[in-house]
Structure formats: structure tokens, C-alpha cells
C-alpha positions in Angstrom: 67.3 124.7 98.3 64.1 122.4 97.8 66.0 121.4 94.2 69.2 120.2 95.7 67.5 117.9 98.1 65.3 116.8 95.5 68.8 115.9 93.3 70.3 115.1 96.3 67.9 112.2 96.7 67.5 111.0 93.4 71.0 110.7 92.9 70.7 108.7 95.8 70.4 104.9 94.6 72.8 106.0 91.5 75.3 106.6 93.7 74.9 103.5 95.2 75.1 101.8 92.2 78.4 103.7 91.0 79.8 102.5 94.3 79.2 99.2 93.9 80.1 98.9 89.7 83.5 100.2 91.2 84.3 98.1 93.8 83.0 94.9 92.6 86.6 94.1 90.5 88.7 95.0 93.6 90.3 92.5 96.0 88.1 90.2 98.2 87.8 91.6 101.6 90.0 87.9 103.0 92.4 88.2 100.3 95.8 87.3 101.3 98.7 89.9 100.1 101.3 88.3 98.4 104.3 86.9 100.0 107.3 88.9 99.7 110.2 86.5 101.1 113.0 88.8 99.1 114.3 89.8 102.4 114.6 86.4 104.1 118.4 84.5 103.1 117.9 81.1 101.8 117.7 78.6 103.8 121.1 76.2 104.7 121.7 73.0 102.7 120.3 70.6 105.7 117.5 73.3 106.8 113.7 73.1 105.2 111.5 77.1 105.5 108.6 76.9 107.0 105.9 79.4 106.5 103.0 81.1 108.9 100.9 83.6 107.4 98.8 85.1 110.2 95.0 85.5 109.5 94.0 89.1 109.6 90.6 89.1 111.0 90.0 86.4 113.9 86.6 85.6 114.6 84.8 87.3 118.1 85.5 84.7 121.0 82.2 84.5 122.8 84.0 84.7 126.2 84.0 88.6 127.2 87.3 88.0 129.3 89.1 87.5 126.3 90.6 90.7 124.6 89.6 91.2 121.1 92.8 93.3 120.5 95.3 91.7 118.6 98.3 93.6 120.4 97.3 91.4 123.2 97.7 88.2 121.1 101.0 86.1 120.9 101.6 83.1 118.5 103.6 79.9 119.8 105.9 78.2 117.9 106.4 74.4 118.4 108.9 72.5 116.5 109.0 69.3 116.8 108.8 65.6 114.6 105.5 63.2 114.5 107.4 59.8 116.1 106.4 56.3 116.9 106.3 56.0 120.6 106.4 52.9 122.7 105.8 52.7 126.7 109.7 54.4 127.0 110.1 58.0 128.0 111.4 60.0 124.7 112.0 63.5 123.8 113.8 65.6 121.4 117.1 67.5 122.6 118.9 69.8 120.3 119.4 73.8 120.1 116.1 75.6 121.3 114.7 78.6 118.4 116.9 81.3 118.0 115.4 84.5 116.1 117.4 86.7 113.9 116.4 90.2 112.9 116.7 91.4 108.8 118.4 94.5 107.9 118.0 95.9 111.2 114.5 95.7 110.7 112.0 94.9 113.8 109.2 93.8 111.8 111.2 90.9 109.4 112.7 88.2 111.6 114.0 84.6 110.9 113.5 82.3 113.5 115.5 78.9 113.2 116.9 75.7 114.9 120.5 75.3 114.4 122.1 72.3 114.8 121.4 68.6 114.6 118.3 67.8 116.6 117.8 63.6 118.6 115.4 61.9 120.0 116.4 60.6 123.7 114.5 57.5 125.0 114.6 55.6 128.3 115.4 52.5 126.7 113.6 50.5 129.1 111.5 46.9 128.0 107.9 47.2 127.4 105.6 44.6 128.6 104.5 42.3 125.5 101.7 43.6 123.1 101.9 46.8 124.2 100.9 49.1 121.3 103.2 51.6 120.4 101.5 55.4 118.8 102.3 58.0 116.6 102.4 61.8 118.3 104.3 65.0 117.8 106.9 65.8 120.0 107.9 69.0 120.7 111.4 70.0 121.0 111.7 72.8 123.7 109.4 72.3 127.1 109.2 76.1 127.4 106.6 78.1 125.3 108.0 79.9 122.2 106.2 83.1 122.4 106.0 85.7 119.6 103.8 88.9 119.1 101.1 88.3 116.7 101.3 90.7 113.3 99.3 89.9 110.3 101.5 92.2 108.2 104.5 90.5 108.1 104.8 86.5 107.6 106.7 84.3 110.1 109.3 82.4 109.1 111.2 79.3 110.4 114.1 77.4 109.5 114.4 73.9 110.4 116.9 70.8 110.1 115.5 68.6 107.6 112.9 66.2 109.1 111.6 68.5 111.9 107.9 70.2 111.3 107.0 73.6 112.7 103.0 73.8 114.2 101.5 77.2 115.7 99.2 78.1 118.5 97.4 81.5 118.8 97.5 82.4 122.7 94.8 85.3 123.6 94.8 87.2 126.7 92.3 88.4 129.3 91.0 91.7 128.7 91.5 92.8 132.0 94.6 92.9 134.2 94.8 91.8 137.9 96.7 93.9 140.5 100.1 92.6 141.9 100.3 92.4 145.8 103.6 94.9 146.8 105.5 93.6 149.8 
């Protein structure tokens, strides 16, 4: 018995070292899978793709209220266009995101704006030498909410001219109790 834990433990850092010779020409640990977009259609004539590949492994927020569990993480989709804007109110009107599921499948989903998409502006005088700025304007008010799943890409079709920006919205940890009346 004395022998094998003598073996045991000079085999030790060999093993070790056989562990890491074999490892060292696999992946990086970050490394991004390949995109497999086979299952998405192409897009329409007078739609551009757009592409979010979710990160795998988000960093610890150093707030303990906030979960840590991705299943309790959505992703917000804004489309929208990067205007000039004067002192006039302006927005974009147009058909909100629809989402279309592939192949029956719950995991690949298209998400797209159909339709021809304006901008809408009060059309009232500005004062003289007031300076007009660039921003992004978003084209629905309400939040665009989808679960958040590093497996699978998300993809969104848009009319030509339109640009597609993300938000990652995490959750509280803990849940508050309703009041029943």
C-alpha cells in the first residue's frame, strides 16, 4: 500500500503536466462558436440582418440584489435611426418588432420590422441659432423584451436605413410579495 502512494505521488506533477500538454491546443475558454445562420431565410430585398451574439459569461455585478442567474436576464431590442434633431418634437412611426419562430423551433427566432418606417416632426419654427444634434431615436416607446440565451444568436431584420442597438436588463435576486385584495 506504501508503494501506490509513493507512485501515486510522483506521478503527481506528471499528470499535471499531461493535462496541461493536452489542453493547451484546445479552444480559448471566450471563444465564440461559430455562427450557424442556415436556418434563418434571407432577408427581403429592402431589409438589412442584423446580428447579436450574446456574451456567455457576464462579469459579477458588485450589487448583491442583482441575480447572477442568467434565466433571470432579458435583452432589449431597440431599433431605431441616428437623426439630426432640431428644437421640433420628432419620432419614428412604423410597424413595432414582430418575432417569427423557425421550423417550429423555440430556440431559432427572427425578429423583424415590416413595413416602411417615418420620421414624424412637429414642424414648428425654431428660434434663430438654435443648434440642431444628432441622437438615436427609437422606434417603439415600449420595451422590446426577450429572454437572454447565449446559445443561440439573435437575429433582426430591418428596412434599410434603420440600426438595431441592445440593452441587457438584469433582475433583483429576490422577489417582493403582492398585496391580495
Amino acid at each position: 500500500m506504501h508503494v501506490d502512494v509513493a507512485v501515486f505521488i510522483q506521478a503527481r506533477p506528471l499528470f499535471w503536466l499531461l493535462a496541461l500538454l493536452a489542453t493547451s491546443g484546445a479552444a480559448p475558454v471566450g471563444a465564440i462558436p461559430r455562427l450557424d445562420l442556415t436556418a434563418y431565410p434571407l432577408p427581403a430585398q429592402d431589409q438589412q440582418r442584423w446580428l447579436i451574439q450574446l456574451p456567455g459569461l457576464l462579469p459579477r455585478s458588485s450589487d448583491p440584489a442583482v441575480s447572477s442567474n442568467p434565466a433571470d436576464w432579458r435583452v432589449q431590442l431597440i431599433v431605431g435611426q441616428n437623426v439630426q434633431l432640431d428644437c421640433n418634437q420628432q419620432r419614428l412611426v412604423g410597424n413595432g418588432l414582430t418575432m417569427q419562430r423557425l421550423n417550429g423551433s423555440d430556440d431559432w427566432v427572427l425578429f423583424s420590422v415590416s413595413g416602411p418606417v417615418r420620421l414624424i416632426s412637429t414642424r414648428m419654427a425654431c428660434p434663430p441659432g438654435e443648434p440642431s444634434r444628432q441622437s438615436f431615436l427609437s422606434l417603439e416607446s415600449q420595451p422590446y423584451l426577450v429572454p437572454y440565451n447565449p446559445s443561440y444568436p439573435i437575429v433582426v431584420d430591418v428596412p434599410i436605413g434603420l440600426e438595431v442597438q441592445w440593452r441587457l436588463w438584469k433582475s433583483e435576486a429576490s422577489t417582493r410579495q403582492a398585496i391580495k385584495l
